[in-house]
N, CA and C atoms as a LAMMPS dump frame, in Angstrom:
ITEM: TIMESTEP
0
ITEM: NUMBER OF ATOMS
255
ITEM: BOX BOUNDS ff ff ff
-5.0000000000000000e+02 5.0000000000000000e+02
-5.0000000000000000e+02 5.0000000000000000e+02
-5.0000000000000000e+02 5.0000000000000000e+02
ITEM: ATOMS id mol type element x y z
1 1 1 N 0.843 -1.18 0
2 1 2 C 0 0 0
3 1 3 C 0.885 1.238 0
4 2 1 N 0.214 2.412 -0.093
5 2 2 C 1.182 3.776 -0.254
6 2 3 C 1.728 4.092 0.749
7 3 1 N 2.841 5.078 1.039
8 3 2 C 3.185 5.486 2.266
9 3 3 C 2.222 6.255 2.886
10 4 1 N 1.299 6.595 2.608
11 4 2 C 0.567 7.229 4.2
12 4 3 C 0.348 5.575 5.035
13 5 1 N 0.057 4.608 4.295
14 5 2 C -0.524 3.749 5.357
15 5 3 C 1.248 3.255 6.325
16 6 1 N 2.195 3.202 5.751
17 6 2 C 2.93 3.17 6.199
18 6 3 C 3.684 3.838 7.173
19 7 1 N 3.452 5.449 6.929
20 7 2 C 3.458 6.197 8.466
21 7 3 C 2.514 6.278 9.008
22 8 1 N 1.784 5.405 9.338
23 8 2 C 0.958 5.439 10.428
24 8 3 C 1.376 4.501 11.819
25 9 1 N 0.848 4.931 12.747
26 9 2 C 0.705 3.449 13.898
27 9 3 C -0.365 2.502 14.334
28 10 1 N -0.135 1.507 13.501
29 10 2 C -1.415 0.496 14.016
30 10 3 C -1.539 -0.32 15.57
31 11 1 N -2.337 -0.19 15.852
32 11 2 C -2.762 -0.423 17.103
33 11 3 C -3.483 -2.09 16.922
34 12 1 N -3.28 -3.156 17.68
35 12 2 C -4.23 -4.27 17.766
36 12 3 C -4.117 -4.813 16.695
37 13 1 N -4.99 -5.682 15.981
38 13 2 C -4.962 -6.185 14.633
39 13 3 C -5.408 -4.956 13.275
40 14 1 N -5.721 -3.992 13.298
41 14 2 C -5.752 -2.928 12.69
42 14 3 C -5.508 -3.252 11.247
43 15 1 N -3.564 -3.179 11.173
44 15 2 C -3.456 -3.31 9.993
45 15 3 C -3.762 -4.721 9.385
46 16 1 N -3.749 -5.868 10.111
47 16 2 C -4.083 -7.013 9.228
48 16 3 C -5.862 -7.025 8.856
49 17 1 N -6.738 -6.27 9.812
50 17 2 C -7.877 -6.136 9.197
51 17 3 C -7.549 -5.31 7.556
52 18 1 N -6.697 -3.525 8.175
53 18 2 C -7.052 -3.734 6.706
54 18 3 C -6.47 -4.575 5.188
55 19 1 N -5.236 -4.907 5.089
56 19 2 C -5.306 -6.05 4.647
57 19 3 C -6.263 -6.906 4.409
58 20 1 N -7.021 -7.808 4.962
59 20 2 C -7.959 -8.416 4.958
60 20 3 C -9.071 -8.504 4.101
61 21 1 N -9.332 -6.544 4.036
62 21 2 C -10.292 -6.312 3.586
63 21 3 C -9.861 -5.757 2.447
64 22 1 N -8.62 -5.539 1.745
65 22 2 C -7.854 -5.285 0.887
66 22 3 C -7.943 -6.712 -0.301
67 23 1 N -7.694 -7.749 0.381
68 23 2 C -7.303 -9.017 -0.276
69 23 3 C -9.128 -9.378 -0.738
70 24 1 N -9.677 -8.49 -0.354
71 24 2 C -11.574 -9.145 -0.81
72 24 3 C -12.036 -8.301 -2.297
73 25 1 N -10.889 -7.037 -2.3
74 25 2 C -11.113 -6.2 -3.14
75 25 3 C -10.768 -7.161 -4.621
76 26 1 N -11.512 -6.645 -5.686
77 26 2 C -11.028 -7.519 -6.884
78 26 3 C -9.513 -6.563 -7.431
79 27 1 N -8.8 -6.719 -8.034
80 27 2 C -7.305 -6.231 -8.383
81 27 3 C -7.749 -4.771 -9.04
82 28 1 N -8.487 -4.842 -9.679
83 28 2 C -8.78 -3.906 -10.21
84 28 3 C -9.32 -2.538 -9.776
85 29 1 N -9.843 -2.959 -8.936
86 29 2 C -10.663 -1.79 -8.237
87 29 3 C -9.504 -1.707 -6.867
88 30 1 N -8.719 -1.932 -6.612
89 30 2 C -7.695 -1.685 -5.227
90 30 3 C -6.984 -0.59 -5.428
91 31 1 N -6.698 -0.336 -6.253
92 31 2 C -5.885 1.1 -6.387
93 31 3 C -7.152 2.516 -5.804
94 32 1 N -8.354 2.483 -6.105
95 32 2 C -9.615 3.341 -6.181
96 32 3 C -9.663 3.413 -4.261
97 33 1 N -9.924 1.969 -3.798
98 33 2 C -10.1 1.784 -2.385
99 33 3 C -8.779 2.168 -1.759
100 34 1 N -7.694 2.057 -2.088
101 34 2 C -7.088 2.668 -1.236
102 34 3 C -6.684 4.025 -1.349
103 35 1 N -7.445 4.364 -2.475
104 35 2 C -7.476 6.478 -2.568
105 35 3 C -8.578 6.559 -1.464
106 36 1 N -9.542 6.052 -1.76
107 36 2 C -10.452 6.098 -0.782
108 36 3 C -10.139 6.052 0.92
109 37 1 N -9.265 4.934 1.234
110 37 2 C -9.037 4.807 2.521
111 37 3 C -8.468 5.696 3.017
112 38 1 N -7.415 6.25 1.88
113 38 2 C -6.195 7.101 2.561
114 38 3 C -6.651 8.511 2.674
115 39 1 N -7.521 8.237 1.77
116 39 2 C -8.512 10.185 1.879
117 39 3 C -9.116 9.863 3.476
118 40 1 N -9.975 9.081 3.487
119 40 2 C -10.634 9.138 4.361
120 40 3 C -9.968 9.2 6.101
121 41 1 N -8.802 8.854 5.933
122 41 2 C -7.795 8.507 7.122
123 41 3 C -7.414 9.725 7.838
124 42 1 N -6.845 10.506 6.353
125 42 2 C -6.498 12.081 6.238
126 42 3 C -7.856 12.739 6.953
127 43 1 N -8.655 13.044 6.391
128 43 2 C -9.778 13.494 6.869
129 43 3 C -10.501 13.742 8.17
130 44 1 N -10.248 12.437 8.545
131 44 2 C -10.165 12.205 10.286
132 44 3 C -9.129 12.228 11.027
133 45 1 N -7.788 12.757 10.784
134 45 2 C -6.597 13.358 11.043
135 45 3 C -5.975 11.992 11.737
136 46 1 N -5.95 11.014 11.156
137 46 2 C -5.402 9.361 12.007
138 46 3 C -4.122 9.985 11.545
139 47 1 N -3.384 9.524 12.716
140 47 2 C -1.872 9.002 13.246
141 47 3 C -2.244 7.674 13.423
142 48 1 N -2.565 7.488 14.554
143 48 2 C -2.744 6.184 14.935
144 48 3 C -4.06 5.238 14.775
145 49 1 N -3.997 4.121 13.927
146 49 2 C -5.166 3.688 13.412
147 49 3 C -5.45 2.272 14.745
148 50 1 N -6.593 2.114 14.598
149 50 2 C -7.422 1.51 15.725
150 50 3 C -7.928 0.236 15.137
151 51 1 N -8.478 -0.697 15.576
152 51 2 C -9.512 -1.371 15.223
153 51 3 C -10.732 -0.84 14.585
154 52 1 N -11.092 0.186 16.086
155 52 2 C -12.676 0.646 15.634
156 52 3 C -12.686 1.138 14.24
157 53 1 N -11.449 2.267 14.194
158 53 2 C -10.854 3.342 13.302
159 53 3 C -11.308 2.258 11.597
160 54 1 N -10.98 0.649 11.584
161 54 2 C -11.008 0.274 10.246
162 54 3 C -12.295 -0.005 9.992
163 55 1 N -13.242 -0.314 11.449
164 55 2 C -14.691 -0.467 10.69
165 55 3 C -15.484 0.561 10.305
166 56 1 N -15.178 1.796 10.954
167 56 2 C -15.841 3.141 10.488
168 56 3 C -15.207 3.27 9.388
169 57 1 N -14.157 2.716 8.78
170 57 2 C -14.3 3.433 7.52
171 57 3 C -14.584 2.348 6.635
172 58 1 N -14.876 1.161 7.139
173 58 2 C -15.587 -0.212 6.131
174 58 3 C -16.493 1.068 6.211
175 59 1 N -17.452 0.697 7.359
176 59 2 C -19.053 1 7.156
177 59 3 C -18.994 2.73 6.796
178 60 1 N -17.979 3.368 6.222
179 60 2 C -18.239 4.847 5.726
180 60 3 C -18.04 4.6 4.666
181 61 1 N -17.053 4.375 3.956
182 61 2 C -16.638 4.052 2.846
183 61 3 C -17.349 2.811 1.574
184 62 1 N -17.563 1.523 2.46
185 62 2 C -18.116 0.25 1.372
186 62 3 C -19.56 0.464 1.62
187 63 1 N -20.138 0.468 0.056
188 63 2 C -21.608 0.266 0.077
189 63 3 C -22.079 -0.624 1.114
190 64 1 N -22.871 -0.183 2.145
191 64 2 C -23.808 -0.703 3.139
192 64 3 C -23.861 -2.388 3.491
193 65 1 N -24.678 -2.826 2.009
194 65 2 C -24.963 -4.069 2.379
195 65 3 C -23.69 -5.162 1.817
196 66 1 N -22.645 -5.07 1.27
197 66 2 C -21.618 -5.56 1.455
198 66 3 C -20.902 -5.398 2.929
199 67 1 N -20.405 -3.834 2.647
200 67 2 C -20.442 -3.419 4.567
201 67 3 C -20.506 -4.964 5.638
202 68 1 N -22.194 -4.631 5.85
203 68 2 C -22.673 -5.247 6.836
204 68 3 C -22.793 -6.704 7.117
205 69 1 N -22.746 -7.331 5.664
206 69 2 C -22.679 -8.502 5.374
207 69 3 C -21.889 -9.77 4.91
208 70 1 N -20.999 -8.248 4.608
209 70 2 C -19.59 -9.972 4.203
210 70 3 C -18.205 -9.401 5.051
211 71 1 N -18.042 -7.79 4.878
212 71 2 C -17.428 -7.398 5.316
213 71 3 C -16.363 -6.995 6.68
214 72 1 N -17.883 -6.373 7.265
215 72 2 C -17.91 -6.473 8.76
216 72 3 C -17.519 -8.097 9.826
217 73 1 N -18.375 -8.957 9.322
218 73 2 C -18.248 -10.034 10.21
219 73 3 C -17.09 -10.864 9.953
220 74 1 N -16.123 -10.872 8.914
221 74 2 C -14.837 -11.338 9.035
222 74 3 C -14.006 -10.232 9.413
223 75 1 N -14.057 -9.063 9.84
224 75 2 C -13.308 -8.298 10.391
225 75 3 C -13.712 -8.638 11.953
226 76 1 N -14.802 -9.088 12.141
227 76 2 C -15.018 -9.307 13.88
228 76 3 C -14.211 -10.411 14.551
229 77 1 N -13.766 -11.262 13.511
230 77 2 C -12.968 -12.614 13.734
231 77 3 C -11.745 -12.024 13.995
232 78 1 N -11.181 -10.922 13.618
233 78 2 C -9.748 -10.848 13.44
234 78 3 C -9.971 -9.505 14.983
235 79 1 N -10.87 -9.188 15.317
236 79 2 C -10.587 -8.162 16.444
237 79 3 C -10.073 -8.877 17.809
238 80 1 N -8.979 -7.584 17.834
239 80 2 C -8.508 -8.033 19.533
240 80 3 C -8.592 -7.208 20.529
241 81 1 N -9.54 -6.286 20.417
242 81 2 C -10.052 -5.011 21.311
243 81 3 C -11.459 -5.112 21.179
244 82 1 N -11.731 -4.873 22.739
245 82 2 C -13.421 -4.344 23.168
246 82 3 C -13.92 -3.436 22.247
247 83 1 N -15.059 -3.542 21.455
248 83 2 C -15.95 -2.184 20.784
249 83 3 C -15.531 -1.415 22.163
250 84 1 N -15.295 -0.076 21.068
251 84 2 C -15.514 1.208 22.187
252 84 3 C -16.614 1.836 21.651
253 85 1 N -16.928 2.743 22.53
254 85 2 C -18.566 3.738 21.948
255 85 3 C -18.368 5.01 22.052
C-alpha cells in the first residue's frame, strides 16, 4: 500500500484487518479503495489507526450491504479489542 498507510501506527490487529479487507477487493478496483481509505484517514486526522478506526471506515466508505454482510463479520474474527462507543 502507499506510504501514508505506512506512516501510520497500528494499534491491535488494525493493519491485518485492513489487509484483509484489501485481499476481498477484486485487483482492479484496489488502487480506487485505497485512494479512498487514505482520503478518508487524512480526513479524520489518524496518526494512529485503531480497530474501531477500520470499521468506520468499512461502514463509511463500502456500500452498506456488502459493509454489513460480508465485510464487517470477518473483520469481527480478526478483532482483539473491546468495541468502544
Amino acid at each position: 500500500m502507499s506510504s501514508i498507510f505506512d506512516s501510520l501506527k497500528w494499534e491491535g490487529n488494525s493493519r491485518i484487518m485492513l489487509d484483509a479487507v484489501m485481499k476481498e477487493i477484486p485487483p482492479f478496483f484496489r488502487g480506487g479503495v485505497q485512494r479512498s481509505i487514505a482520503d478518508w484517514l487524512k480526513k479524520n486526522n489518524l496518526s494512529v489507526v485503531t480497530e474501531d478506526d477500520v470499521f468506520r471506515a468499512v461502514r463509511d466508505i463500502a456500500p452498506r450491504g456488502l459493509a454489513e454482510n460480508r465485510i464487517i463479520p470477518g473483520l469481527e474474527k480478526l478483532r482483539t479489542t473491546p468495541h468502544s462507543n
